[in-house]
C-alpha positions in Angstrom: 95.7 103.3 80.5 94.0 101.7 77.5 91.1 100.8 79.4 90.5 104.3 80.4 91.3 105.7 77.2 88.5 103.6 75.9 86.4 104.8 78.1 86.5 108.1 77.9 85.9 108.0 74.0 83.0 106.0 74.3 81.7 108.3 76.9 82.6 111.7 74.8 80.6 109.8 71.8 77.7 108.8 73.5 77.6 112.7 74.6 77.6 113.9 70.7 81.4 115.6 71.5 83.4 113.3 69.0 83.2 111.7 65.9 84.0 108.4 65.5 86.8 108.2 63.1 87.5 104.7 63.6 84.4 103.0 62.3 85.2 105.6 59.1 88.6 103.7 58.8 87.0 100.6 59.4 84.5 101.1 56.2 87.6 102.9 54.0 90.1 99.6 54.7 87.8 97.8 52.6 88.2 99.9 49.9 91.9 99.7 50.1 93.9 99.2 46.9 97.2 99.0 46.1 97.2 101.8 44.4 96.0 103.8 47.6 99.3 102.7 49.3 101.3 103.7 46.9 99.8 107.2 46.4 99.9 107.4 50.1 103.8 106.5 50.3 104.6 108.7 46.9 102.6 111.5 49.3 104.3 110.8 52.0 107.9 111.1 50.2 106.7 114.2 48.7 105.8 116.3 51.6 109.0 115.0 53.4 111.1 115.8 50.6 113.1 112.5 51.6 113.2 109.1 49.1 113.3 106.7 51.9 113.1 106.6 55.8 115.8 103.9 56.1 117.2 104.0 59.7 114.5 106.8 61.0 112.3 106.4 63.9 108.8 107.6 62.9 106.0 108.6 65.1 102.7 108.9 63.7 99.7 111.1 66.0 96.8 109.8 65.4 97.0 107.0 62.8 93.6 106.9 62.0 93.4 104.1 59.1 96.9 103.3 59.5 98.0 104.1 55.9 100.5 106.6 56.9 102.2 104.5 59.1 102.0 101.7 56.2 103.8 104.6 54.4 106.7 105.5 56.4 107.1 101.2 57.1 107.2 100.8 53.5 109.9 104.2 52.7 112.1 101.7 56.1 111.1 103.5 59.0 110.7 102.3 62.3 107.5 103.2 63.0 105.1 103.7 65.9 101.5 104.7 65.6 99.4 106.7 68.1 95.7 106.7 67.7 92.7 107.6 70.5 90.1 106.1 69.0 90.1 102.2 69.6 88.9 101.1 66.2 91.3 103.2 64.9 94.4 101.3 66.7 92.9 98.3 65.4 92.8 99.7 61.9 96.4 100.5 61.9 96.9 97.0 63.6 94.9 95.2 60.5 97.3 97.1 58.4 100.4 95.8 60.5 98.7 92.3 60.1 98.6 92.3 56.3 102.1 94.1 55.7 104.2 94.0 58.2 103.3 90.5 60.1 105.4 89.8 62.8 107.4 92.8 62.5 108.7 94.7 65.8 109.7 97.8 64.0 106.3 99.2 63.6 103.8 99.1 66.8 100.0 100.5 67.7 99.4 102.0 70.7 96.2 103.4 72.1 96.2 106.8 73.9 95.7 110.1 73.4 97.8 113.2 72.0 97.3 115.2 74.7 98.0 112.9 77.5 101.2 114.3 78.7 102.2 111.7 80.9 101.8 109.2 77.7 103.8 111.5 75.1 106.3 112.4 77.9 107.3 108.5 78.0 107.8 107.8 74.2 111.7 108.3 73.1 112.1 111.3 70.4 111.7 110.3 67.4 113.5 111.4 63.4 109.8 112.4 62.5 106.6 113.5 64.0 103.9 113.3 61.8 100.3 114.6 62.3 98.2 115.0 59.7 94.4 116.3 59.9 94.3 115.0 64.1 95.6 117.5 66.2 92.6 119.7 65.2 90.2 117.3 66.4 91.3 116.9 70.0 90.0 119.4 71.6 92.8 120.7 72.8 95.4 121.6 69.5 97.8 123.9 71.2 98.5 121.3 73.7 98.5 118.6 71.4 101.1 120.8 69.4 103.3 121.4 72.6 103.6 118.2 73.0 104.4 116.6 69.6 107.3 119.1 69.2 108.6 118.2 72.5 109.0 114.8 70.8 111.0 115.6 67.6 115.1 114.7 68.2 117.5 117.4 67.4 117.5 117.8 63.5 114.6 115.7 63.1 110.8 116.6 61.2 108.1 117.8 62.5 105.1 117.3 59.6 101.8 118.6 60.0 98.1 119.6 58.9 95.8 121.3 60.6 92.5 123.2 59.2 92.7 126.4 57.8 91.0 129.2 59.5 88.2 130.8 57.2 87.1 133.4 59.7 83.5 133.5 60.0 83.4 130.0 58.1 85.0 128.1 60.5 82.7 128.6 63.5 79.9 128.2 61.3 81.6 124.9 60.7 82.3 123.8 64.2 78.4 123.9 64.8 77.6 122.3 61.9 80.1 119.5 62.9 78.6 119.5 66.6 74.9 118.7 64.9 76.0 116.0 63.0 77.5 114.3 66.5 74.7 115.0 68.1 73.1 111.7 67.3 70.7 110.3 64.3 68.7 113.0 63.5 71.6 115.9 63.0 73.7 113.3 60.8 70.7 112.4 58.7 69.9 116.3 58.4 73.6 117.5 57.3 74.6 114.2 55.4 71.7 115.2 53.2 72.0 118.9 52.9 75.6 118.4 52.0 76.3 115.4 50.0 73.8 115.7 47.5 75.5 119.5 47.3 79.0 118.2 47.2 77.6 115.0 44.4 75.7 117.8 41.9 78.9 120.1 41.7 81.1 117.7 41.3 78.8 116.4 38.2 78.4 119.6 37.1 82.0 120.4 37.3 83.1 117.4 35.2 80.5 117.9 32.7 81.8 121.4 32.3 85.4 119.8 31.8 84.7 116.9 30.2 85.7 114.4 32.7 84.0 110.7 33.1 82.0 111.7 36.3 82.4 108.1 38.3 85.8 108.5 37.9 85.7 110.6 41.0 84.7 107.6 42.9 85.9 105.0 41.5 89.0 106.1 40.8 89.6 108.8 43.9 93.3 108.8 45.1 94.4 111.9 46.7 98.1 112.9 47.3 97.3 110.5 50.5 95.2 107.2 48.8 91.9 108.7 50.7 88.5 107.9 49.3 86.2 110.6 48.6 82.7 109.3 49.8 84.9 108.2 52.8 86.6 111.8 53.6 83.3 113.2 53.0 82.0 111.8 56.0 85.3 112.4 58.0 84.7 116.4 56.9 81.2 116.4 58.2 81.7 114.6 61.3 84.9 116.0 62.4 84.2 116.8 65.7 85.8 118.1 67.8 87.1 121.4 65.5 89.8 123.9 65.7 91.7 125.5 62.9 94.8 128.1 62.6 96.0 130.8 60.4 99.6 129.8 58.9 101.3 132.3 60.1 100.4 131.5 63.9 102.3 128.0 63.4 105.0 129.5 61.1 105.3 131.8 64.8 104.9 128.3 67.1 107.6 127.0 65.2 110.0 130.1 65.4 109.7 130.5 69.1 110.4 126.4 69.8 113.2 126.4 67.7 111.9 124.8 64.5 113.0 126.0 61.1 110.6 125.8 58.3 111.1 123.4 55.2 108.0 122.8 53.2 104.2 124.3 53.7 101.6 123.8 51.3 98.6 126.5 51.9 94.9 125.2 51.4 94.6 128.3 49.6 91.5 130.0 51.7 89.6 126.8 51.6 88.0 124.3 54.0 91.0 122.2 53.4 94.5 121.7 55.4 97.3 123.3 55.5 100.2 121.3 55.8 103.7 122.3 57.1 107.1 120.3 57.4 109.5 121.7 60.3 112.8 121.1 61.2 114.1 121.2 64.4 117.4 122.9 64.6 120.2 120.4 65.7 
């Protein structure tokens, strides 16, 4: 299985349909603070609306870095992590190396989110997490299906997925597609876009008075990312689907899930994030 997994990412790279997220996470582990990890578990709390996982089995979809999974370890979860890209399994297994040594309670595994034979053969779990992957794998509904069909009676289902902008989004998936598409169309939109992106942001915190490295140097989100690094996992994000809210507030409904927390991106390019719970 992991052997063919492998494969098949290598070959959908090599063919300009998928980003590699992995050798992102790579890069961003280096920037890794101890402050990240503990925005990340204080984010992770937050959406969840829990203090602690103690005694919960967690299972995260597509790991990525593996600084969710470091999240729910740390709030006592027993956690294991999914991830389809190979670097990013051995991201999250870095991260098991320097916190968790030796522990059984969290484990990495390589496969994909839509391999139904693989999701079918994991127990259920207290919570599913997702967040940002399920968008990128080409196949979201399924991936969807098949996450829910993993959350225990009473347990969370949490997720993000992109917001659909209407005309914006499609425009988004091309540009997306370019930048895969080898050297040349990741030179071209990496400079049309991050000097764009580096110029706002200056002009914005001149406008409020802000110390403009701090933006950089300082960067934590609600999820310890890193800017310059989820810069590059926006433009590269490939491949791209999106939904309105209200068409997973519905694919909740009709599988028995009742919602508990949703946070809108507001009409931006961002995610909107939803916490379910399946009734018992």
């Amino acid at each position: 299985m992991t052997h063919h997994a492998t494969a098949t990412h290598a070959d959908e790279v090599a063919r300009g349909e998928r980003f590699e997220f992995g050798k992102n996470w790579t890069r961003f582990l280096r920037v890794l603070t101890p402050e990240r990890v503990e925005a990340a578990t204080r984010g992770l709390s937050s959406l969840l609306g829990v203090t602690d996982l103690r005694g919960k089995s967690f299972l995260d979809i597509g790991s990525g870095s593996g600084l969710s999974s470091l999240a729910a370890y740390r709030l006592g979860a027993r956690v294991t992590s999914l991830d389809y890209d190979p670097a990013s399994v051995a991201c999250t297994r870095e991260l098991h190396r320097r916190f968790a040594q030796g522990d059984p309670t969290w484990r990495a595994l390589e496969g994909s989110a839509i391999d139904g034979a693989l999701m079918r053969s994991l127990d259920t779990f207290d919570v599913v997490y997702s967040w940002g992957v399920l968008h990128h794998t080409g196949a979201m509904w399924t991936g969807l299906e098949l996450a829910a069909e993993r959350v225990a009676p009473g347990g969370l289902l949490a997720l993000a997925l992109y917001n659909d902008q209407g005309a914006w989004s499609p425009r988004w998936r091309r540009i997306k597609r370019f930048y895969c598409s080898g050297a040349v169309g990741r030179g071209l939109v990496s400079a049309t876009f991050i000097p764009y992106w580096v110029m706002r942001g200056l002009a914005a915190d001149l406008v409020w008075g802000r110390n403009p490295l701090a933006r950089y140097t300082g960067y934590a989100s609600n999820r310890g990312m890193s800017v310059t690094h989820d810069w590059f996992d926006w433009l590269g994000g490939y491949p791209f689907e999106f939904a309105k809210p209200e068409e997973l507030l519905r694919f909740g409904r009709e599988r028995g899930f009742d919602l508990e927390n949703m946070v809108t991106a507001g009409g931006s390019v961002g995610c909107n994030e939803f916490v379910f719970r399946r009734r018992g």
